[in-house]
C-alpha positions, 0 to 999 in steps of 0.5 A, spaced: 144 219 483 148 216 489 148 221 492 140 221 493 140 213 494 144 215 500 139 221 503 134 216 502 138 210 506 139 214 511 131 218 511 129 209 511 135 209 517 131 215 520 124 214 520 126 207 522 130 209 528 123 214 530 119 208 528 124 205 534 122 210 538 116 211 538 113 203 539 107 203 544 109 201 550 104 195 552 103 192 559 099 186 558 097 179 561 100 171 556 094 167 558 098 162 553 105 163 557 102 165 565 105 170 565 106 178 564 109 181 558 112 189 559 113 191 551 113 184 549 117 180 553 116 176 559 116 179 567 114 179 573 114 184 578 117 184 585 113 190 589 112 193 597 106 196 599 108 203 601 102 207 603 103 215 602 096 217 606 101 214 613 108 218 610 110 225 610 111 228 604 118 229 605 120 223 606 117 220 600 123 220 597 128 217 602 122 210 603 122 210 596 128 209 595 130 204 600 125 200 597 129 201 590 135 199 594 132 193 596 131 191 589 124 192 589 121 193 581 115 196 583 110 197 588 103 198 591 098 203 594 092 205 596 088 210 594 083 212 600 077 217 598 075 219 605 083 222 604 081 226 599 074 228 599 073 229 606 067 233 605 062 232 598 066 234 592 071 238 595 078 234 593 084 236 596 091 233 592 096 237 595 101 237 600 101 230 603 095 228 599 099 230 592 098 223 589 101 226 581 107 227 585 107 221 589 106 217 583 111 221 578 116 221 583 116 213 584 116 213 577 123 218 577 126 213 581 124 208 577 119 204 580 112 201 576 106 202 580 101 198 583 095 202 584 089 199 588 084 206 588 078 203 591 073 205 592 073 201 599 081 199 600 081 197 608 088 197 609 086 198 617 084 206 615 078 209 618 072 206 614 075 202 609 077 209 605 070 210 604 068 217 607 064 218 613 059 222 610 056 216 605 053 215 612 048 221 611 044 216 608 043 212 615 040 206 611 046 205 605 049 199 603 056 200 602 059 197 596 053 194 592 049 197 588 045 202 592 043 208 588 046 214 593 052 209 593 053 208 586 052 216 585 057 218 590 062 212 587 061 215 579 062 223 582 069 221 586 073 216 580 070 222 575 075 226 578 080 221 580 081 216 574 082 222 569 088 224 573 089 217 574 091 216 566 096 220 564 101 215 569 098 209 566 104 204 563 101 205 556 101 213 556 109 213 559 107 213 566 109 208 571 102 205 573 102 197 570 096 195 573 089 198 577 085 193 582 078 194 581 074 195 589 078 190 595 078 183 597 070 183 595 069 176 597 069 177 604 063 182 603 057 180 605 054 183 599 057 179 593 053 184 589 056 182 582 053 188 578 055 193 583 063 189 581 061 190 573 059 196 574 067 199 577 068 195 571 065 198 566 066 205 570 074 204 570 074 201 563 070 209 561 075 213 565 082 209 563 080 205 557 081 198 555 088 197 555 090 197 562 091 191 566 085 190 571 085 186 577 081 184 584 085 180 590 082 176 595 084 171 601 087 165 597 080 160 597 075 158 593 069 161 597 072 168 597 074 168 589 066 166 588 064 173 590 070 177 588 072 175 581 069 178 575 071 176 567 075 182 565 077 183 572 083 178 573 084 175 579 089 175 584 089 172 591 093 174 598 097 170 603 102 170 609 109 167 610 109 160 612 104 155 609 103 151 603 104 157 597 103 151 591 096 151 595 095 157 596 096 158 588 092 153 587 085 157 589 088 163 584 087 157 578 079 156 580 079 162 578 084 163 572 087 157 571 091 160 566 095 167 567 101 169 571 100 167 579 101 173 584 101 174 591 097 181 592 099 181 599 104 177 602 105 179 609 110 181 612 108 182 619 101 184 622 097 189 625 096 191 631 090 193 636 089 197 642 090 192 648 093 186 645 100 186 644 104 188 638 105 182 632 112 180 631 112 176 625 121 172 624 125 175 618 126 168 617 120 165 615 118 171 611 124 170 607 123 162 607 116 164 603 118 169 600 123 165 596 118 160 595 113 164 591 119 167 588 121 160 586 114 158 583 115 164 579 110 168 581 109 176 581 109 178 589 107 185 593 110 185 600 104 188 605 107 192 607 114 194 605 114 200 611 107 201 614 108 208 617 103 212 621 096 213 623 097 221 624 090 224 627 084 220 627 086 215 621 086 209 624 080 203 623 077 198 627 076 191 626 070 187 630 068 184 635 070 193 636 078 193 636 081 199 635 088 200 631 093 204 634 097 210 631 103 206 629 102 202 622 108 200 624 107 193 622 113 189 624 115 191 616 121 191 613 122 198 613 120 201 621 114 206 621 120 212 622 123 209 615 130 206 619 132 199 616 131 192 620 134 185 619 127 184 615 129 188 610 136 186 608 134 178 609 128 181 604 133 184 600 138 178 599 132 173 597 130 178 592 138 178 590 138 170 588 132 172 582 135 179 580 140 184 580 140 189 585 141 196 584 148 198 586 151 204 591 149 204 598 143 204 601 140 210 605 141 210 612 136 211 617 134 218 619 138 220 625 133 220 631 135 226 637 132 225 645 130 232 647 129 230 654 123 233 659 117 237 658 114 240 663 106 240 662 101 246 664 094 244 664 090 250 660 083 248 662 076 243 663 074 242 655 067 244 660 072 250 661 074 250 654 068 249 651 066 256 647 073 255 644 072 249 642 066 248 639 065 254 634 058 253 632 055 251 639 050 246 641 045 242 638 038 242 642 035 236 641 030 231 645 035 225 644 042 225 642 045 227 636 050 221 632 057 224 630 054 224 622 047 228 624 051 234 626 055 233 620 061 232 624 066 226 622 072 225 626 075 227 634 070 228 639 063 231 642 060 233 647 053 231 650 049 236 656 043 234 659 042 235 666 041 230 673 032 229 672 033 226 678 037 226 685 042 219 685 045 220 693 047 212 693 051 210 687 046 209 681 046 206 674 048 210 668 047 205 662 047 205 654 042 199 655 043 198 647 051 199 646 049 205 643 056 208 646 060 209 640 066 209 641 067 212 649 065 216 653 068 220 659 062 221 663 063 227 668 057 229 674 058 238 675 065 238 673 067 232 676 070 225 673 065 219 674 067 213 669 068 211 662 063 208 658 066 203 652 063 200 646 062 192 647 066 193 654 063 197 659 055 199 658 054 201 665 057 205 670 054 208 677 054 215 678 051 221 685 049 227 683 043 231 686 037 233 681 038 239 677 046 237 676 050 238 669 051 231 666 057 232 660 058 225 657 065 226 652 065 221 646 070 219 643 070 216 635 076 211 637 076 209 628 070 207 624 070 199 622 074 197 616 073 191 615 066 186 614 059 188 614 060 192 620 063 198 616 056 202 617 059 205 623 056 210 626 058 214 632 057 217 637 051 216 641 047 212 637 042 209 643 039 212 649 043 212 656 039 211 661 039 214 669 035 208 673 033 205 667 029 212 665 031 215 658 035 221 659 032 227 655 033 234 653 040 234 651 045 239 648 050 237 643 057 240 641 060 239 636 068 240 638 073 243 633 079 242 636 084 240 631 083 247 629 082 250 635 089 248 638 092 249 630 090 256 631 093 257 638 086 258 641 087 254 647 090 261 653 089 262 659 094 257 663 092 257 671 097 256 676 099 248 678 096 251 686 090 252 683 088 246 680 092 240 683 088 240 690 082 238 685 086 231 681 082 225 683 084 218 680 079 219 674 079 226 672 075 231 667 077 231 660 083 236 660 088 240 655 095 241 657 100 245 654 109 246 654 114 247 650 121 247 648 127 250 644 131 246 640 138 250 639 139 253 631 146 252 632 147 245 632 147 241 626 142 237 623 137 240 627 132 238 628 131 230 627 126 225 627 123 223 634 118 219 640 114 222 644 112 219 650 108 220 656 110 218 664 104 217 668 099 219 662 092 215 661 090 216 654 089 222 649 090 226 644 096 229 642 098 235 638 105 238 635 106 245 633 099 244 632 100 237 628 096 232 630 100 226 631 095 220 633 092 218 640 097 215 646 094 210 650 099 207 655 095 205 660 092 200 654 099 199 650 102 195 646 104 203 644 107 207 648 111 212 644 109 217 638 113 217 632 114 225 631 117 227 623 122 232 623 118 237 619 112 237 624 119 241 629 122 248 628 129 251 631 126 259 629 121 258 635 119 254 641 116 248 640 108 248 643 106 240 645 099 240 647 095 235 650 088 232 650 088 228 657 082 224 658 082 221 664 087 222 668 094 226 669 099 225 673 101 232 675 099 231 683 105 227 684 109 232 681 111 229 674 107 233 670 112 231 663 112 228 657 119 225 655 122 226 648 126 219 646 131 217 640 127 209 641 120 207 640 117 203 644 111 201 641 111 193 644 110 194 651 107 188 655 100 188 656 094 185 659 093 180 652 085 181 650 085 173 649 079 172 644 080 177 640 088 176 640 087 169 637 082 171 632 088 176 630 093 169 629 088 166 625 086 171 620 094 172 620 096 163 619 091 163 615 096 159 610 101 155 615 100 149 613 096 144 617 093 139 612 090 145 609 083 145 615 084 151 615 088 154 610 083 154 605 077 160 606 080 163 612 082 171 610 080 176 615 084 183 615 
């Protein structure tokens, strides 16, 4: 009889041993205690934002880690749609694009995650996040209601939220918390069905017992238009203002529930021609210990910014494009490598938890492989039956990138001369219709550049009967605000004289793949093109290469391109797109190249799309590889647009609060 009390004491010591085990794991919001409660108890999540789509996945693991190490508990990321369903219905989650293995390795680092899946996500990335293609429909209203809209957004989280579940907090996952659409009150819309329609499209795919929230800037205009009952709203702010005021438009909304900062800035973005934002340590730890203080949840944007590879970057307005570099002044660089901002983060972060032990990774070692010759290949004219696979388009009127079902990169528009212009005569896009720059040549011969809210005219010669070739450039879509309908190309008509240019051919260029699959041959001799160089010339290809010894250790490493006497282009590594350079605007001037993208079994191939003007008739036709990055050169400041950038980024400093309240613009 003992002996069966003491089997079954220890079957009651079991089964509530397994009852122990087997207890829910819950992540949910104390209205009664403002707070968060993780499996019960009271908790507050300290976050960096770290966007995967800007890092390659071989460095995942270092950036995470650094994070852990500078105490972070969780963090944040976007999920950018037009990054994984380029075109309609084919979904890519491989490679770099592989979000389940991003999201388990966070969670075998130990990290919770924030996931903010959009669909639109700004983030200073092409459109917002939202594909280009939504544009096929020219008349779309963007995040509202509209029917083709709606359709397109159900098709695209049907297939990313049910890989989304298995990681939520309460199925073992690391997810703790999903953002529902993005600083929807900054939209015009304000369409609050559209917002209810997320939520009940979130709620069917993920349940009723995950944690949904919006953000918005922290004021009570943009929390009217971007909160949602059953959506609980957070607010974002930037270093060196009033927290208890910024705080205080989170309590409009949610006057009980834990305070969180879902973007507190850690520096800024930057654009083409203005010059790079610098934001001190100090003052982003000052605040940081304020919020921290208050006892609020807080995410730094971001923790590392990373790279805007290829044609990823967005644009604000008036049109300000982004550079390749997402660096943003983060604590982490855009190469991963460690600041004073991080270890000034790290230290404030360690007066209100523990931090893990050991030694924080170290920076990746950088190597200068030194000089590159350059050869030029040829013209894209030259090139043009290579480049462009399907050839041209006929049509009256020109062609938008989106009615040739092309999304990013470059196209080219032919026509010829109606007329003869032997005195410098205006060719105009009366409509600002060029969008976002154009290379204009005159029978191979480089005439001038249009741009988009800068130069609508230019003065050209030619006879009647002369070929016409106008290169636009999609320079990144819009990604902020109502301009986000951003179609490309020419948009417009261009006149000659005033008189509407017609009968034109389009060519859609496939140059990615062209340089990937090695396609751009036939160098000519420097004799027989450098007699031709003019200070504008022809858009052109160029190509070199180097080896890097297998025999030394540790080879190859992380490095910097830059480009001596170079204007701007495009720039391919081994094929891989590294971004645009554009010294001659700044504020960058060296290209980040990982790693992985260089190869000590073959030579390495460096090929460039030159778009204006190369310096190869002064005999220094190189690029340079350098161990440092030089990413904040003087400039000539763009001053409208530069102090519009500081109000948005002070929104919060701390002015009598005039202006802190209800300023937000990023």
């Amino acid at each position: 009889m003992a002996f069966c009390v003491y089997v079954l004491l220890l079957w009651f010591a079991g089964a509530a041993f397994k009852s122990t085990l087997a207890a829910p794991r819950t992540f949910e919001i104390d209205y009664k205690n403002n707070c968060f409660r993780k499996d019960g108890d009271p908790f507050r999540y300290i976050s960096g934002s770290i966007h995967y789509s800007r890092i390659p996945r071989v460095y995942w693991k270092d950036r995470l880690l650094k994070m852990y190490m500078a105490g972070l508990n969780a963090i944040q990321t976007y999920v950018p749609w037009n990054y994984h369903e380029p075109v309609p219905n084919q979904y890519i989650f491989s490679g770099d694009r592989d979000l389940e293995y991003f999201l388990q390795l966070a969670n075998d680092i130990g990290f919770l995650v924030v996931l903010r899946p959009g669909p639109y996500i700004c983030a200073e990335w092409d459109m917002g996040g939202l594909p280009a293609w939504l544009l096929n429909k020219t008349d779309i209203v963007l995040r509202s209601s509209d029917p083709d809209y709606i359709r397109a957004v159900d098709n695209w989280m049907g297939n990313l939220l049910p890989k989304i579940k298995p990681f939520l907090y309460q199925n073992g996952g690391p997810i703790i918390t999903v953002q529902v659409e993005n600083e929807y009150g900054s939209y015009f819309a304000c369409d609050y069905n559209y917002l209810r329609h997320l939520t009940q499209l979130f709620r069917h795919h993920l349940g009723n017992e995950v944690v949904l929230f919006t953000t918005d800037g922290a004021s009570v205009g943009f929390l009217k238009c971007g909160s949602l009952q059953d959506l609980y709203a957070t607010v974002d702010f930037g270093p060196g203002g009033n927290v208890t005021a910024a705080f205080a438009a989170q309590r409009y909304a949610e006057p009980h529930g834990p305070l969180v900062n879902s973007e507190f800035y850690t520096g800024w973005l930057d654009h083409w021609g203005e010059h790079h934002s610098v934001v001190s340590a100090s003052i982003v730890a000052k605040s940081l210990n304020e919020i921290l203080e208050a006892g609020a949840s807080v995410n730094l944007y971001m923790f590392i910014g990373g790279t805007n590879f290829g044609y990823w970057n967005g644009a604000n307005t008036p049109y300000a494009p982004q550079p390749t570099s997402y660096d943003y002044d983060a604590p982490l660089t855009e190469a991963g490598d460690l600041t004073g901002k991080y270890f000034a983060i790290r230290h404030v972060i360690q007066q209100y938890k523990s931090i893990p032990e050991g030694p924080v990774p170290p920076s990746t070692p950088k190597y200068a492989y030194g000089a590159v010759k350059m050869n030029k290949l040829k013209t894209l004219s030259e090139a043009l039956d290579t480049v462009s696979f399907s050839g041209p388009v006929k049509t009256i009127y020109p062609l938008t990138f989106t009615d040739i079902n092309q999304h990013f990169g470059y196209v080219l528009y032919r026509t010829k001369l109606p007329m003869n212009c032997s005195t410098p005569t205006p060719l105009s896009s009366p409509l600002n219709g060029v969008r976002d720059r154009a290379y204009v040549s005159v029978d191979g011969v480089a005439a001038g550049v249009l741009e988009r809210d800068k130069y609508i005219t230019i003065n050209i010669t030619g006879t009647a009967g002369s070929q016409l070739d106008v290169l636009v450039e999609n320079m990144g879509r819009v990604n902020y605000g109502k301009g986000i309908n951003d179609f490309k190309g020419l948009t417009s008509n261009l006149t000659l004289n005033s008189k509407v240019l017609t009968d034109w051919l389009v060519y859609s260029l496939s140059i990615d793949e062209a340089v990937s699959q090695g396609l751009l041959t036939g160098s000519q001799t420097e004799e027989m093109w450098s007699t031709l160089v003019t200070p504008l010339s022809a858009p052109a290809f160029y190509s070199g290469t180097f080896s890097i010894p297998n025999g030394i250790p540790d080879l190859p490493q992380d490095t910097y391109i830059e480009f001596p006497g170079w204007t701007k282009g495009q720039v391919w590594m081994n094929g891989f797109n590294l971004g645009r350079y554009w010294p001659k605007r700044g504020p960058q001037l060296t290209l980040y190249v990982p790693a992985h993208v260089l190869s000590t079994d073959a030579p390495n191939n460096v090929t460039l799309l030159e778009l204006e003007s190369d310096p190869c008739s002064s005999g220094s036709c190189t690029v340079q590889f350098t161990a440092i990055p030089v990413i904040n050169s003087t400039v000539a400041h763009t001053t409208a647009h530069a102090f519009h950038s500081v109000l948005q980024y002070y929104s919060f400093v701390d002015l009598n609060m005039p202006l802190e309240i209800g300023f937000h613009i990023r």
